[in-house]
DRENLOLO-708373 format. One line per 5 residues: number of its first residue (from 0); their letters; for each residue y, x, z of C-alpha. Coordinates in steps of 0.05 Angstrom, whole numbers. Example, Ala and Ser with C-alpha at 12.3 -4.5 7.8 and 13.67 -1.06 7.14 Angstrom:
<rs>
0) as) -90,246,156 | -21,273,143
</rs>
This chain:
<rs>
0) xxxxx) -2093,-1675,-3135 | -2078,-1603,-3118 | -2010,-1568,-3140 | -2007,-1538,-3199 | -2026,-1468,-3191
5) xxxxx) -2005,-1434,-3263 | -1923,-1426,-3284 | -1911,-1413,-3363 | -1850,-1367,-3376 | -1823,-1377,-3446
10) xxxxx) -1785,-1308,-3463 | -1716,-1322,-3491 | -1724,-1251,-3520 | -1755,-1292,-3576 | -1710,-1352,-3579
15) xxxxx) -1648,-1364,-3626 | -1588,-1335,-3591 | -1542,-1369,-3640 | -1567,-1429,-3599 | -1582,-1405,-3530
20) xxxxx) -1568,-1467,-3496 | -1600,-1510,-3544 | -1663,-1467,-3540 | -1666,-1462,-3463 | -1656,-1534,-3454
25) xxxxx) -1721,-1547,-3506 | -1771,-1507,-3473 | -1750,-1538,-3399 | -1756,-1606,-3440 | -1825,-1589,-3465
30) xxxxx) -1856,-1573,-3400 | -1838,-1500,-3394 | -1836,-1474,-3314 | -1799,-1408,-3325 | -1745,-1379,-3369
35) xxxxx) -1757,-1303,-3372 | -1707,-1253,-3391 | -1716,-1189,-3407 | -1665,-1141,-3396 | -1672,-1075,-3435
40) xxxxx) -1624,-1015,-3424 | -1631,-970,-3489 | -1639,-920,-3429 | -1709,-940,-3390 | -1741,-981,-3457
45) xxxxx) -1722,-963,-3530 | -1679,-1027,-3538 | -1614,-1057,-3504 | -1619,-1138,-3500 | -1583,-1179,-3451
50) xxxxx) -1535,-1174,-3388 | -1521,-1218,-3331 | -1467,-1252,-3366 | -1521,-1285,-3411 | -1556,-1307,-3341
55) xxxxx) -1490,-1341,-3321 | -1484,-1375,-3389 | -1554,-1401,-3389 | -1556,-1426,-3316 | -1512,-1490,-3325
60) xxxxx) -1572,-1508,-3386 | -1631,-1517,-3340 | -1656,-1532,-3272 | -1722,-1493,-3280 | -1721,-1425,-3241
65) xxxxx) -1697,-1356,-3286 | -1741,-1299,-3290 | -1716,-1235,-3292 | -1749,-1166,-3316 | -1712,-1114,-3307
70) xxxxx) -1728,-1053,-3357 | -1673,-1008,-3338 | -1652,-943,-3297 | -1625,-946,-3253 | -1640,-1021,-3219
75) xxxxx) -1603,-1030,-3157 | -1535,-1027,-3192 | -1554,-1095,-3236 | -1597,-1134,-3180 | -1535,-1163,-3148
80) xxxxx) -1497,-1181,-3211 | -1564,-1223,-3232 | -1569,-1260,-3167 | -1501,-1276,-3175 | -1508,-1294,-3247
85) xxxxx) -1565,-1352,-3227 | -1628,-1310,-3232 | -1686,-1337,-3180 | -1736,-1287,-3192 | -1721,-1211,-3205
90) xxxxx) -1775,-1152,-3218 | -1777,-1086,-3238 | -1813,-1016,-3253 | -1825,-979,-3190 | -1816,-916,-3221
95) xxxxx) -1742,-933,-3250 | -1721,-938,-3175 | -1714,-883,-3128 | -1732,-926,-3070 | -1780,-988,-3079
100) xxxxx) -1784,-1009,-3015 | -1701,-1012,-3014 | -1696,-1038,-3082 | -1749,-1103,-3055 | -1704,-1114,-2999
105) xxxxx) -1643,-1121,-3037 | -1672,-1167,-3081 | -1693,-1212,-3024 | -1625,-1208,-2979 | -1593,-1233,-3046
110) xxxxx) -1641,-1289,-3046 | -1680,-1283,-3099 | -1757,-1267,-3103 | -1779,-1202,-3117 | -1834,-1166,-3155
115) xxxxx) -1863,-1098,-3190 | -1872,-1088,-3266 | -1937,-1050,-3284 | -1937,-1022,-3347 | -2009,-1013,-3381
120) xxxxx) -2026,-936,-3359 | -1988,-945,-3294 | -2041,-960,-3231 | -2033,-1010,-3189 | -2029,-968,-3125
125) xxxxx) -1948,-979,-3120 | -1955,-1040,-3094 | -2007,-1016,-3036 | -1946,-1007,-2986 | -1898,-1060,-2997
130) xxxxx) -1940,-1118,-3008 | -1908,-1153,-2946 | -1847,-1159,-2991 | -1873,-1185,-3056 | -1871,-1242,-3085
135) xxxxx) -1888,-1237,-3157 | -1936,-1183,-3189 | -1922,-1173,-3267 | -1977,-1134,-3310 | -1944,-1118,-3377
140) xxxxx) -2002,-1127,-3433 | -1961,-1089,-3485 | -1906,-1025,-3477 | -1848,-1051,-3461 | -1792,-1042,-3505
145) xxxxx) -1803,-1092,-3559 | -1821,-1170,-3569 | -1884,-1195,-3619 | -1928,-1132,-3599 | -2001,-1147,-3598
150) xxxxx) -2039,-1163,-3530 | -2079,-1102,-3501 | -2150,-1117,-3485 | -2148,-1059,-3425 | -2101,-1118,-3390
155) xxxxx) -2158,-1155,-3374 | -2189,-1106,-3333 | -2135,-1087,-3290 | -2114,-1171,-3280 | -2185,-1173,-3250
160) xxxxx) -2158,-1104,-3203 | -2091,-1139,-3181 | -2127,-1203,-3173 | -2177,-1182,-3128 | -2124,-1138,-3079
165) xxxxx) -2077,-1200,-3079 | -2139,-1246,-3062 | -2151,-1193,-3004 | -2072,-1194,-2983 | -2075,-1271,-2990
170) xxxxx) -2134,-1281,-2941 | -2106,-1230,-2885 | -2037,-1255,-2893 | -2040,-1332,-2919 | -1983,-1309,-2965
175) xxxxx) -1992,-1319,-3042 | -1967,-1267,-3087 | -1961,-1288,-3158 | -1990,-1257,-3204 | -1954,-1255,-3277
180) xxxxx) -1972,-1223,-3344 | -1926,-1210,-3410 | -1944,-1184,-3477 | -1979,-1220,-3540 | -1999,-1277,-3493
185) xxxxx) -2017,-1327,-3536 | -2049,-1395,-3549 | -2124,-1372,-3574 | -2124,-1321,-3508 | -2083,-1346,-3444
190) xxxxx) -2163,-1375,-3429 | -2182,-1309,-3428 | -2123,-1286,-3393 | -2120,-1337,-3340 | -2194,-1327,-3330
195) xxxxx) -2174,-1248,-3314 | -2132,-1269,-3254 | -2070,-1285,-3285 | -2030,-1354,-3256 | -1966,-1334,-3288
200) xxxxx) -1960,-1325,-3368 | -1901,-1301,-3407 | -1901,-1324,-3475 | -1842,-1306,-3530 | -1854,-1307,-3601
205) xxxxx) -1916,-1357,-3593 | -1871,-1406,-3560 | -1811,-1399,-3597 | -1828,-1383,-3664 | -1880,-1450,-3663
210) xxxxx) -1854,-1516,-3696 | -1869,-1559,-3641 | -1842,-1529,-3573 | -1878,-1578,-3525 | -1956,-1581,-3567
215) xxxxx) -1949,-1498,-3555 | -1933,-1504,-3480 | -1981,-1566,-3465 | -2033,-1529,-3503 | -2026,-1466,-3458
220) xxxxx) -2028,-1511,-3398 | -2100,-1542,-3422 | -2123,-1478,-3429 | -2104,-1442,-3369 | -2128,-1521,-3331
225) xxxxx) -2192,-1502,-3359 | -2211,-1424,-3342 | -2180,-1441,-3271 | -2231,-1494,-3260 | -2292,-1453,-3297
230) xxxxx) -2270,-1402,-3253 | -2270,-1444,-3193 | -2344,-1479,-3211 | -2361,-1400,-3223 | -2350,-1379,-3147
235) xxxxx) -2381,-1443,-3125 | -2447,-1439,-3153 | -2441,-1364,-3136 | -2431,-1389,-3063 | -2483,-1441,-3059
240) xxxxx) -2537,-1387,-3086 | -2499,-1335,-3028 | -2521,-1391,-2981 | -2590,-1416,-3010 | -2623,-1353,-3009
</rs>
C-alpha cells in the first residue's frame, strides 16, 4: 500500500477555546494529521488571535505535528518564540518579510519546516527563487483575516499553477514540496480541491462546528482517496494513449 499522500489540518481558529485541550485532543483522536493555528496581528490581517503561549499550552495535548500561519508584520521577531513553543511547521506571507530567503532559513535552523502563504491576487512567482528551501506551499482560498469565509472558485486555478511548478521542482530535485490550501474547504468540495493539486487541506468551521468530529475528517479523507486516484487513472490513460499513438 503506498503512504498516505494527503494531511487534513483542523484550524483551532474555529474550535472552543474554553476547551482548547479538550478540542485538540478530539480532532488528533478522530484522525486529524495537523493542528493549524493561525496567528493574526491586528497589524498584517484585520484580527488579533493567538500567541506562542497558546502553542506551548497545546503541545503537551497531542503528538500530531502544529501548523503554524503566520499573518503578521513583521515575522522574524515571532518565528523563534513558535519553535520554541512546539510548532513543527511555520509559514508565512512573503511580502510581510523584508527578506524571504532569510526569514526561510531561520525557520529551518530552528528546526521547523518552512513555507510561503499566497493570498488569492498574490502570484505565485515568490516562490520561483527559494524553492530549494521550502517545504510547504499554502494557497489561501479566502482573504485572510477572518474564519467561516466562503471558498473562492479562482483557487482552483492557481492549485493547478503551484501544482504543476512543484511537480517540475519535484522531478529535477526528488524533493516533495507540500502543497496546502485554507479557506471554506469543506466536505462537498475538498474532491474538487484535491483534484486541483491540493495534498494538504485546512478545514475550521466544517470540522469543528460538525457534531461528529471523526465522520467530518474520515469523510474528507474518502474524498480526497478518491480525486487522488481519478486523478492518477487520468494521467494513466493519458499516458497509454501518449504511447499508443
Amino acid at each position: 500500500m503506498k503512504p498516505q499522500r494527503f494531511l487534513i489540518a483542523p484550524s483551532i481558529l474555529s474550535a472552543d477555546f474554553a476547551r482548547l485541550g479538550d478540542e485538540v485532543r478530539a480532532i488528533e483522536t478522530a484522525g486529524a494529521d495537523l493542528v493549524h493555528f493561525d496567528v493574526m496581528d491586528n497589524h498584517y490581517v484585520p484580527n488579533l488571535t493567538i500567541g506562542p503561549m497558546v502553542c506551548a499550552a497545546v503541545r503537551p495535548h497531542v503528538s500530531i505535528p502544529i501548523d503554524v500561519h503566520l499573518m503578521v508584520r513583521p515575522v522574524d521577531r515571532l518565528v523563534g518564540d513558535f519553535a520554541k513553543a512546539g510548532a513543527n511547521l511555520i509559514t508565512f506571507h512573503p511580502e510581510a518579510s523584508d527578506h524571504v530567503d532569510r526569514t526561510l532559513s531561520l525557520i529551518r535552523e530552528a528546526g521547523c519546516k518552512a513555507g510561503l502563504v499566497f493570498n488569492p491576487a498574490m502570484p505565485l512567482e515568490w516562490m520561483d527563487h527559494v524553492l530549494d528551501k521550502l517545504d510547504i506551499v499554502l494557497l489561501m482560498s479566502v482573504n485572510p483575516g477572518f474564519g467561516g469565509q466562503s471558498f473562492i472558485g479562482q483557487a482552483l486555478v492557481k492549485l493547478g499553477e503551484a501544482r504543476a511548478r512543484l511537480d517540475a521542482y519535484e522531478q529535477s530535485s526528488g524533493r516533495r514540496i507540500w502543497l496546502e490550501i485554507d479557506g471554506g474547504v469543506k466536505v462537498d468540495n475538498i474532491g474538487a480541491i484535491a483534484a486541483a493539486g491540493a495534498d494538504t487541506f485546512v478545514a475550521g468551521s466544517a470540522i469543528f462546528g460538525a457534531k461528529d468530529y471523526r465522520a467530518t475528517i474520515e469523510a474528507m479523507k474518502q474524498a480526497v482517496a478518491a480525486a487522488q486516484a481519478a486523478s492518477a487513472r487520468a494521467r494513466a490513460e493519458q499516458q497509454r494513449r501518449y504511447t499508443s499513438a
